[in-house]
Backbone as CSV, one residue per row, in Angstrom:
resi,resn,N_x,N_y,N_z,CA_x,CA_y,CA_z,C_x,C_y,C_z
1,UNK,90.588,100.694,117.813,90.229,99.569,118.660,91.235,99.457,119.780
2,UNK,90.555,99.145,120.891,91.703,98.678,122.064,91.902,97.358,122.446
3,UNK,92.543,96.667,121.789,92.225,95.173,122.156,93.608,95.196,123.052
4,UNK,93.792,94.358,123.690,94.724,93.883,124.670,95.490,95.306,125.637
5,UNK,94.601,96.431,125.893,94.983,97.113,126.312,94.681,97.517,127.849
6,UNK,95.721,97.505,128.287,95.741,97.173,129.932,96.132,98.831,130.482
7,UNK,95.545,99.188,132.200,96.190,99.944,132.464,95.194,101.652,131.651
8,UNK,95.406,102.433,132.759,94.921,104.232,132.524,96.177,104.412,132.289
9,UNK,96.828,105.542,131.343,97.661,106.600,131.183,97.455,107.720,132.488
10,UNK,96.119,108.216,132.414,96.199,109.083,133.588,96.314,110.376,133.339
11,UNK,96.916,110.442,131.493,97.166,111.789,131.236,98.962,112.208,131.366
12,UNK,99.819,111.116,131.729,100.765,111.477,132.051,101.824,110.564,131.087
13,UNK,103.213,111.105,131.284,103.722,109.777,130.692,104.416,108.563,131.701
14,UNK,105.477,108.202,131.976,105.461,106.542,132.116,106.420,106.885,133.538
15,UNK,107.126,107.550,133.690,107.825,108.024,135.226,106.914,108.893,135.687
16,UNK,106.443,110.452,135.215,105.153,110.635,136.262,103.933,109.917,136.942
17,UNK,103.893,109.125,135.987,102.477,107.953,136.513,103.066,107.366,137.307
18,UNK,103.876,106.619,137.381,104.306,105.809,138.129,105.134,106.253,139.453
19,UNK,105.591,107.570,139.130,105.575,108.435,140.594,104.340,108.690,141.567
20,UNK,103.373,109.246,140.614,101.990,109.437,141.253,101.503,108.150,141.887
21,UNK,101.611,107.066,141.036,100.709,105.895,141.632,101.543,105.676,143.138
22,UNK,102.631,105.486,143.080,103.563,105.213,144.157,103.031,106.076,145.540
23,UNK,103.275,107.372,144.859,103.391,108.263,146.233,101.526,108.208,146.633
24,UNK,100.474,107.949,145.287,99.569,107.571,146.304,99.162,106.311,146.771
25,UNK,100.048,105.533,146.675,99.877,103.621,147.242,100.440,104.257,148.781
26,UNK,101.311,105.530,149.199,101.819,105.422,150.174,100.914,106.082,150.909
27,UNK,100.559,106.810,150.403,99.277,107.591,151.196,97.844,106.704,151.507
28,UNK,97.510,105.924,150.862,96.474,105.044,151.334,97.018,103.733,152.216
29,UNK,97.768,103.871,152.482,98.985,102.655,153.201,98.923,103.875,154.579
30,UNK,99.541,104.880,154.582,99.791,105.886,156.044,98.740,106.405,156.169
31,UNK,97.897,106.902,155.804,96.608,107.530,156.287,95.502,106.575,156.579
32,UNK,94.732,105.632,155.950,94.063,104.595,155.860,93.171,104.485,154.796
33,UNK,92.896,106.070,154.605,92.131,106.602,153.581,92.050,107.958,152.629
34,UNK,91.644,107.908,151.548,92.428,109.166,150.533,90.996,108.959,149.535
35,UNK,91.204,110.436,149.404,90.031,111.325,148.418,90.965,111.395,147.235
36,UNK,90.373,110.986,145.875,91.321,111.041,144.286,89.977,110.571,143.628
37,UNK,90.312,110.524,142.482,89.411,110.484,141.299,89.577,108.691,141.068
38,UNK,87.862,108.667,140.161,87.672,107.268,140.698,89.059,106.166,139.777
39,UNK,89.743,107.003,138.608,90.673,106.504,137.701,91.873,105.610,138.598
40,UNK,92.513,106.849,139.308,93.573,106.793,139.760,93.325,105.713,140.947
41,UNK,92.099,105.988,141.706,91.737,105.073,143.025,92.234,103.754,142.201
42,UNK,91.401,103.493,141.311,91.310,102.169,140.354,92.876,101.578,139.907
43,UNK,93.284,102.547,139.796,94.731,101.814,139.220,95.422,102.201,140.273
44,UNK,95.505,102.166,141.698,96.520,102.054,142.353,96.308,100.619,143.426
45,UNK,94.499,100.441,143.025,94.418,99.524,144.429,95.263,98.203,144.254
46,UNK,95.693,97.628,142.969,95.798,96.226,142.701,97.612,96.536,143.714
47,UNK,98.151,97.732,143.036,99.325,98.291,144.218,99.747,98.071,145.565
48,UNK,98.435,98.750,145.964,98.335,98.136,147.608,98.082,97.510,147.720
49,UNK,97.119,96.140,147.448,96.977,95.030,148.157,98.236,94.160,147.480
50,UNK,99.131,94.387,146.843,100.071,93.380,146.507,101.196,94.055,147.357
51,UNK,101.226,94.998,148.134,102.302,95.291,148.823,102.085,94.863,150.250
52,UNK,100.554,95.011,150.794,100.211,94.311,151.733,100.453,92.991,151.889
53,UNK,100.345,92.064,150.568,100.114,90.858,150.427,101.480,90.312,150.798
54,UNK,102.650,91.052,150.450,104.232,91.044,150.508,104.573,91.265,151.371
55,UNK,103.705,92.077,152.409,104.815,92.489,153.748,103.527,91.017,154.784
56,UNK,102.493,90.594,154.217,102.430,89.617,155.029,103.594,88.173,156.299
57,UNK,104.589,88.301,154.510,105.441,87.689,155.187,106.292,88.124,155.635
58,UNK,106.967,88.712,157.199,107.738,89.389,157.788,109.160,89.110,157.460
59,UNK,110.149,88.722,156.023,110.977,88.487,156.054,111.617,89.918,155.971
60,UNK,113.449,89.656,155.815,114.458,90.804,155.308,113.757,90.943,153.644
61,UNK,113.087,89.625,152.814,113.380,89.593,151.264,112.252,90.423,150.965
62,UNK,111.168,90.407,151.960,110.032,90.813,151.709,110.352,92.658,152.070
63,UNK,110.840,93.015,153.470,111.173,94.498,153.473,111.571,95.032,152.456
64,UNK,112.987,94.304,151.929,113.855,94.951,150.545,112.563,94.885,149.428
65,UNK,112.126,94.066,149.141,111.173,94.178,148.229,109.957,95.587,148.482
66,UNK,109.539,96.002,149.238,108.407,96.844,149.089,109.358,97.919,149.706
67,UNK,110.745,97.963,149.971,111.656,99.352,149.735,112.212,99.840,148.563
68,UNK,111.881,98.747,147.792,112.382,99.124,146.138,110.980,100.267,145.685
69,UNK,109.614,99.737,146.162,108.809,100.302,145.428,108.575,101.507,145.954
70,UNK,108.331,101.769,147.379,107.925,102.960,148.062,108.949,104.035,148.326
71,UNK,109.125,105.115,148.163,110.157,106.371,148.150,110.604,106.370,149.665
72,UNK,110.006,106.112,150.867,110.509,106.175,152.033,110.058,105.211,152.513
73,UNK,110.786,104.923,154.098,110.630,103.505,154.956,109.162,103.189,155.720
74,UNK,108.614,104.720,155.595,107.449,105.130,156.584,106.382,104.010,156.326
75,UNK,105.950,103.892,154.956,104.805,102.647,154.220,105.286,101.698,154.716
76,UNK,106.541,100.914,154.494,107.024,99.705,154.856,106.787,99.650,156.096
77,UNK,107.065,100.395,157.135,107.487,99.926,158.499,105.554,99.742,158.860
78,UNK,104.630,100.316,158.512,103.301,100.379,158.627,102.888,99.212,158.297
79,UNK,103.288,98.474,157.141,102.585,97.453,156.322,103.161,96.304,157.483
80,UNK,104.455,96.326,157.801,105.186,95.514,158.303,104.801,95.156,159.941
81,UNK,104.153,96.553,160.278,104.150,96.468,161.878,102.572,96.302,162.463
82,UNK,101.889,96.929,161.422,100.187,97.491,161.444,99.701,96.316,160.953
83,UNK,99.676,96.578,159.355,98.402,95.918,158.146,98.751,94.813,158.652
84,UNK,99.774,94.309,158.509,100.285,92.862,158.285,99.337,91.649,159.492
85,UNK,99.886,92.520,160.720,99.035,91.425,161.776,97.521,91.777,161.670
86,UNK,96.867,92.977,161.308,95.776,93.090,160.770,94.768,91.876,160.116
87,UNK,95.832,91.685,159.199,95.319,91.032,158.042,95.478,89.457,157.843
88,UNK,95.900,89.342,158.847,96.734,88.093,158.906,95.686,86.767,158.521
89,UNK,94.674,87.008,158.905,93.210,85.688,158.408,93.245,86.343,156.990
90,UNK,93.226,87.332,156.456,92.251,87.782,155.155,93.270,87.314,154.314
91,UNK,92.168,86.469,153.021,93.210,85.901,151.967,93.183,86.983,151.082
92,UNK,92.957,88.555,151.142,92.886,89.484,150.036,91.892,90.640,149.956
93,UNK,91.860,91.530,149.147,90.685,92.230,149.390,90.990,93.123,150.252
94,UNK,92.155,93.857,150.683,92.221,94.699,151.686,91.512,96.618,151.375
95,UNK,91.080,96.676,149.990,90.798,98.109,150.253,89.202,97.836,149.921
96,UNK,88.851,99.526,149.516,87.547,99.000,149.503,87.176,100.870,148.707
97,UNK,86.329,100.890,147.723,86.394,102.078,146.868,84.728,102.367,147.066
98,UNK,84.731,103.962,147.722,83.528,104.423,147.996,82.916,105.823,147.066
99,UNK,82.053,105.721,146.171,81.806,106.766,145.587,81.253,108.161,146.165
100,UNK,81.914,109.223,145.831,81.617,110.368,146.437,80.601,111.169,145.987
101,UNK,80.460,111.126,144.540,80.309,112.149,143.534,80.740,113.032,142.376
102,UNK,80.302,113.660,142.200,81.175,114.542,141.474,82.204,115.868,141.839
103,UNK,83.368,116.361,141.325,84.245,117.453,141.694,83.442,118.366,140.704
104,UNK,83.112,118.969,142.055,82.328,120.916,140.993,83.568,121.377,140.011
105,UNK,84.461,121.234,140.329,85.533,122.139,139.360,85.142,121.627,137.388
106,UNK,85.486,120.219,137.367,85.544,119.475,136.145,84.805,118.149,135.896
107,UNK,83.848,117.777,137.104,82.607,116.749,137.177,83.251,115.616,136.911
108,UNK,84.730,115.589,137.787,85.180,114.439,137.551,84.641,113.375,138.418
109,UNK,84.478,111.824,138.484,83.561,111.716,139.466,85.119,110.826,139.931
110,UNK,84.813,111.519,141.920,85.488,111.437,142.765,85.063,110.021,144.090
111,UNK,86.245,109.486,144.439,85.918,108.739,145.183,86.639,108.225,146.603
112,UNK,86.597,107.481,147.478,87.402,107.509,148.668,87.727,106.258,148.686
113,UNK,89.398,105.841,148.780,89.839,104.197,149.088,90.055,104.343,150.180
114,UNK,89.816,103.413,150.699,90.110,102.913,152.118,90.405,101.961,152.640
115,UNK,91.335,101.320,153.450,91.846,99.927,153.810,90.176,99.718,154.664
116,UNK,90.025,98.315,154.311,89.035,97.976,154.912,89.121,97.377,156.767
């Protein structure tokens, strides 16, 4: 039984996942949009919109905060300079998950996030 069980494994253990999720919260943050499987899309979006949601407010507490999470400054300075005034009416909801299909290799079914 899975009762109170939160969260994909992914297949990995607890620093690779959480490397992966990272480095792809940064990639759907710098590109706008990213091709991954519908798992991973799923467990990274709640990621990005809470990092978006954080650099809303242009402080120093808020930079240091989403420099702890992201491996380089590149995401931050984007969220900070781009999304942020972007988004500035929207109370949330910034991505948006589009089904592709399936991957011929292993019929994994594949999908595209995208900042909306």
């Amino acid at each position: 039984m899975r009762h109170r069980v939160k969260g994909r494994t992914l297949g990995r253990e607890k620093a690779p996942r959480e490397a992966l999720l990272r480095n792809l919260a940064a990639s759907v943050i710098l590109y706008e949009k990213v091709q991954t499987t519908e798992a991973k899309a799923k467990e990274v979006r709640p990621l990005v919109e809470r990092a978006i949601t954080t650099g809303k407010t242009p402080t120093l507490a808020s930079r240091r905060h989403l420099m702890k999470f992201f491996y380089t400054e590149h995401p931050v300075k984007k969220i900070l300079e781009v999304l942020s005034p972007r988004y500035e009416a929207r109370k949330g909801g910034y991505t948006r998950i589009v089904k592709l299909g399936h991957r011929q290799n292993d019929a994994a079914d594949m999908v595209q996030i995208e900042l909306v």
